[in-house]
C-alpha positions in Angstrom: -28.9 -47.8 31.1 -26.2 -45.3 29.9 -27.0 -44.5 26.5 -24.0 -42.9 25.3 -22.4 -45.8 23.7 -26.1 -45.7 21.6 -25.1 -44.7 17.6 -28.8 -43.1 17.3 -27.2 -39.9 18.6 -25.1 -36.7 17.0 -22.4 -36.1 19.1 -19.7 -33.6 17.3 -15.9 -35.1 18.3 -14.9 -31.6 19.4 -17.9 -31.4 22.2 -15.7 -31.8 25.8 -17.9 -34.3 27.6 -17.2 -35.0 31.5 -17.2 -38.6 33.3 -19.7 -40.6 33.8 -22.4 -38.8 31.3 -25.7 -40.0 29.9 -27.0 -39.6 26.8 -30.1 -40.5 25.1 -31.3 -41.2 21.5 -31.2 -38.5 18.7 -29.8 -35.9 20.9 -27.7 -33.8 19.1 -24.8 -31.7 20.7 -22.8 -29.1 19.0 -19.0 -28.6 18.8 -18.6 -25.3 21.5 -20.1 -27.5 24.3 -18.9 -28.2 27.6 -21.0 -30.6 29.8 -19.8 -31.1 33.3 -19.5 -34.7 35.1 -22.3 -36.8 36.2 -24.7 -35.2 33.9 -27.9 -36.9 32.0 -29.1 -35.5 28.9 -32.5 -37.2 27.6 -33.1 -38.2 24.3 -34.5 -35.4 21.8 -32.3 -32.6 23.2 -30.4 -30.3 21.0 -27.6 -28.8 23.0 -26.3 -25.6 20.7 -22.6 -24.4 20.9 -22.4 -21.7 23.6 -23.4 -24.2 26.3 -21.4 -24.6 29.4 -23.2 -26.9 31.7 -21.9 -28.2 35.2 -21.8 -31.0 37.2 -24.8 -33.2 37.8 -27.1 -31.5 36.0 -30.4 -33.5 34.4 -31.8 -32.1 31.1 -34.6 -33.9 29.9 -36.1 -34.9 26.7 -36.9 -32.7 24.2 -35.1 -29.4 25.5 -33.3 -26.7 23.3 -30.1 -25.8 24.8 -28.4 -22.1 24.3 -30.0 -22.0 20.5 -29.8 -18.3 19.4 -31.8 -15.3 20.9 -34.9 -15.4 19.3 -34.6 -12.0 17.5 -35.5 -10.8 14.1 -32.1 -10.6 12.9 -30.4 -14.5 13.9 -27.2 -14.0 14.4 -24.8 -16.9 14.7 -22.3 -15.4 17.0 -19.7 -17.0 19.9 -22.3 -15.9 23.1 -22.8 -18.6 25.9 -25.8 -20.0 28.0 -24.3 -21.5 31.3 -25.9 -23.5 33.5 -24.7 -24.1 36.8 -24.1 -27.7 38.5 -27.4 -29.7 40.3 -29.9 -27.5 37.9 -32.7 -29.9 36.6 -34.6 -28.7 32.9 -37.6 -30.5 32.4 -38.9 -31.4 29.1 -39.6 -29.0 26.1 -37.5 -26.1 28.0 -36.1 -23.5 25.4 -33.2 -21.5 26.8 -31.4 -19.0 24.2 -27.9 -18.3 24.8 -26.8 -14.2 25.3 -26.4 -11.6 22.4 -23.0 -10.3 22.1 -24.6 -6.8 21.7 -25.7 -7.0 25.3 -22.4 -8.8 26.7 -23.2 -12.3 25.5 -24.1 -14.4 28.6 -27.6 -16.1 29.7 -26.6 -17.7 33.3 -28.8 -20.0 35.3 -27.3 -20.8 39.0 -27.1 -24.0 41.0 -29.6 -26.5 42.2 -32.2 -24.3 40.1 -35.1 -26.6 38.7 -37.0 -25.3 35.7 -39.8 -27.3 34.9 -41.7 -28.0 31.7 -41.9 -25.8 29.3 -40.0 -22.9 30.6 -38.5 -20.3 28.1 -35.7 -18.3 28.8 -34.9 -15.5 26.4 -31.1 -14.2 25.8 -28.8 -12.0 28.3 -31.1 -13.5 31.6 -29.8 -13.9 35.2 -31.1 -16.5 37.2 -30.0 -16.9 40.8 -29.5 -20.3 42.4 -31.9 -22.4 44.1 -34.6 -21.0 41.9 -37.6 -22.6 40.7 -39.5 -21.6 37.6 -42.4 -24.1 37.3 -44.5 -25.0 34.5 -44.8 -23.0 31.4 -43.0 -20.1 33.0 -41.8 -17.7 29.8 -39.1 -15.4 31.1 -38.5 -12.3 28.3 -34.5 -10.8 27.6 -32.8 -9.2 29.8 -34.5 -10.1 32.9 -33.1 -11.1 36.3 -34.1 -13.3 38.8 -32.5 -13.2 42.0 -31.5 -16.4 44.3 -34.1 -18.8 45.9 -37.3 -17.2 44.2 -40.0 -18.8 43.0 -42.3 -18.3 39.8 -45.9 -20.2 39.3 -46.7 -21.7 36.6 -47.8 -19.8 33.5 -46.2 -16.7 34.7 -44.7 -14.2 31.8 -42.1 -11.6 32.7 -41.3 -8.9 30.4 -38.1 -8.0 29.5 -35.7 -6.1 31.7 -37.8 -6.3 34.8 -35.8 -7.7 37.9 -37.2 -9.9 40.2 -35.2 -10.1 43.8 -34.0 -12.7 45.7 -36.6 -15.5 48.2 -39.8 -14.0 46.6 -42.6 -15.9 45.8 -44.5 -14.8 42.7 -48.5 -16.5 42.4 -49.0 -18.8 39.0 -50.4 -17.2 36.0 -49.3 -13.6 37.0 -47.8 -10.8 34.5 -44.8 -9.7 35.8 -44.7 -5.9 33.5 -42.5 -4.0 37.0 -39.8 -4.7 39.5 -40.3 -7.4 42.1 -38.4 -6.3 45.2 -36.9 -9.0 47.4 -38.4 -11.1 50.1 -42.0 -10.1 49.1 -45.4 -12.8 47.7 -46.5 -10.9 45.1 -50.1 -11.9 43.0 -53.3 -10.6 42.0 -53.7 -8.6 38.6 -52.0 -6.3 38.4 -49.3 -7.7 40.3 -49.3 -6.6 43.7 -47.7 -7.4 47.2 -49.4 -9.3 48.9 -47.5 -9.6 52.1 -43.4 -11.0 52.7 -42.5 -14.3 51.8 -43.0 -16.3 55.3 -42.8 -19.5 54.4 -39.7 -19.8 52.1 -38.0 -17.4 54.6 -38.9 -20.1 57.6 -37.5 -22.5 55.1 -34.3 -20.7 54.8 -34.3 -19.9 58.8 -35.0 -16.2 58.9 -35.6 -15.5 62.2 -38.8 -14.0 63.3 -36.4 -10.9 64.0 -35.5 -10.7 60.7 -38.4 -11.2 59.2 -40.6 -8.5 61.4 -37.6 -5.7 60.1 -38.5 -7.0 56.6 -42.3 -6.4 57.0 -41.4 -3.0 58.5 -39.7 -1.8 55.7 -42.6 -3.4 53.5 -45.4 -2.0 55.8 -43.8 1.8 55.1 -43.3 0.9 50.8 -46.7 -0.7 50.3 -49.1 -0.5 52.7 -49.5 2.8 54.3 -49.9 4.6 50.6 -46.8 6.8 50.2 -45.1 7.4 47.0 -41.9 5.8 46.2 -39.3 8.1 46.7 -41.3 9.0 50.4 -41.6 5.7 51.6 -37.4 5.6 51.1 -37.0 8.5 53.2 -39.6 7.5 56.0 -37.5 3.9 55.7 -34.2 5.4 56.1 -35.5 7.8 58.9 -37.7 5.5 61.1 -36.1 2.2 60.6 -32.9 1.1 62.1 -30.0 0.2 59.4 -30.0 -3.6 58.9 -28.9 -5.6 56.4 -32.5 -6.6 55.2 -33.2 -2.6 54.8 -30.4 -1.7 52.8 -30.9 -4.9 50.3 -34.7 -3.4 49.8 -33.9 0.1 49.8 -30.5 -0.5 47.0 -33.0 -2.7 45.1 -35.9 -0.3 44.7 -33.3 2.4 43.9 -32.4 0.5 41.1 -35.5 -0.3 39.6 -36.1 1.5 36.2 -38.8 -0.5 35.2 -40.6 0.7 38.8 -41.9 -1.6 41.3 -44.9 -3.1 41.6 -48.5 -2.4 42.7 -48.6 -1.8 46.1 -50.6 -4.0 49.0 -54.4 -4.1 47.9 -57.6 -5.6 50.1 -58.9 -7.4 46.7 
């Protein structure tokens, strides 16, 4: 049933709507809202101005859309949540549009599906073909590379950077850097070896994924600090694409990474 010809709805005129959209009882949408075509909202949603959502997207019942960051000081300002086309919210999702102090942005790829429950604070990054399941509450400022994967009940704080195709165990506390690739669990968050099956699932080839551990063997397994384990990387290991993803990544990480590889 299409419910958008339904009157128990608040639609405001000025909303641009695409073709062939869905939407269900007492959902409200603000004026500064784009929604792309093929999209279905549930009913109970509140879809705040700032939104930009694209194509086929399902949002279900109950979700807050792009409200303000939830800070101290609420301020009403012209930021924008976008979320990109194929991207499933499940129901009760809260997901805060950006601060302008900060640049003004929250962005969720493609084809990402957050399930129920999931919070995601102002000014995140969230690559596509991500999944954040159940309960997942993701703090400002964090990002979230492409094809990763959060279990349920996992917080992040804010700032920390998770990379892209890692696998992060449900119910963990993500307080440091996540470096790409990796499985991280345990408490306090640790590796806990590369991320085998999604990379088979994305066809990494056993070449690839043997330079990966390599560089992972040197980081977190043999016991060196940081900044050694670099320069034993960039000295032993041939260049490869793979290396210098890792090695840029943990340059970058001003949070710090991660506990390293532990037997219990």
């Amino acid at each position: 049933m299409d419910y958008s010809q339904t009157t128990m709805r608040d639609i405001h005129p000025k909303a641009r709507i695409g073709k062939n959209v869905t939407i269900g009882a007492f959902t409200t949408i603000e004026e500064d809202v784009v929604i792309g075509d093929n999209c279905h909202i549930g009913s109970g949603v509140h879809i705040y101005n700032g939104a930009r959502i694209g194509d086929e997207c399902r949002i279900f019942n109950g979700a807050s859309i792009s409200a303000t960051p939830q800070t101290k000081v609420m301020l009403d300002e012209p930021a924008t949540l976008e979320i990109g086309g194929g991207t499933i919210i499940r129901e009760f999702c809260t997901l805060n549009r950006g601060n302008l102090k900060f640049g003004g942005n929250t962005r969720i790829g493609e084809n990402c599906l957050l399930m129920a429950y999931v919070h995601v604070a102002h000014d995140c990054i969230i690559g596509h073909d991500s999944v954040l399941a159940n309960g997942v509450t993701v703090a400002g400022h964090v990002e979230i590379g492409e094809w990763a994967t959060i279990g349920g009940m996992t917080g992040v704080h804010q700032f920390v950077r998770i990379g892209e195709q890692t696998m992060i165990a449900g119910a963990s506390v993500v307080l440091k850097d996540v470096p790409p690739f990796v499985t991280a669990a345990r408490d306090p968050l640790s590796y806990a070896g590369i991320n085998t099956i999604g990379l088979k699932r994305r066809n990494f080839s056993a070449d690839e994924m043997r330079t990966i551990e390599d560089v992972y063997r040197i980081l977190f397994v043999r016991g060196f600090a940081v900044s050694k384990a670099l320069n034993i990387i960039e000295a032993e290991l041939p260049e490869s694409e793979y290396r210098a993803r890792i090695v840029d990544f943990v340059r970058g990480a001003k949070r710090g990474l991660m506990k390293g590889f532990r037997s219990k």
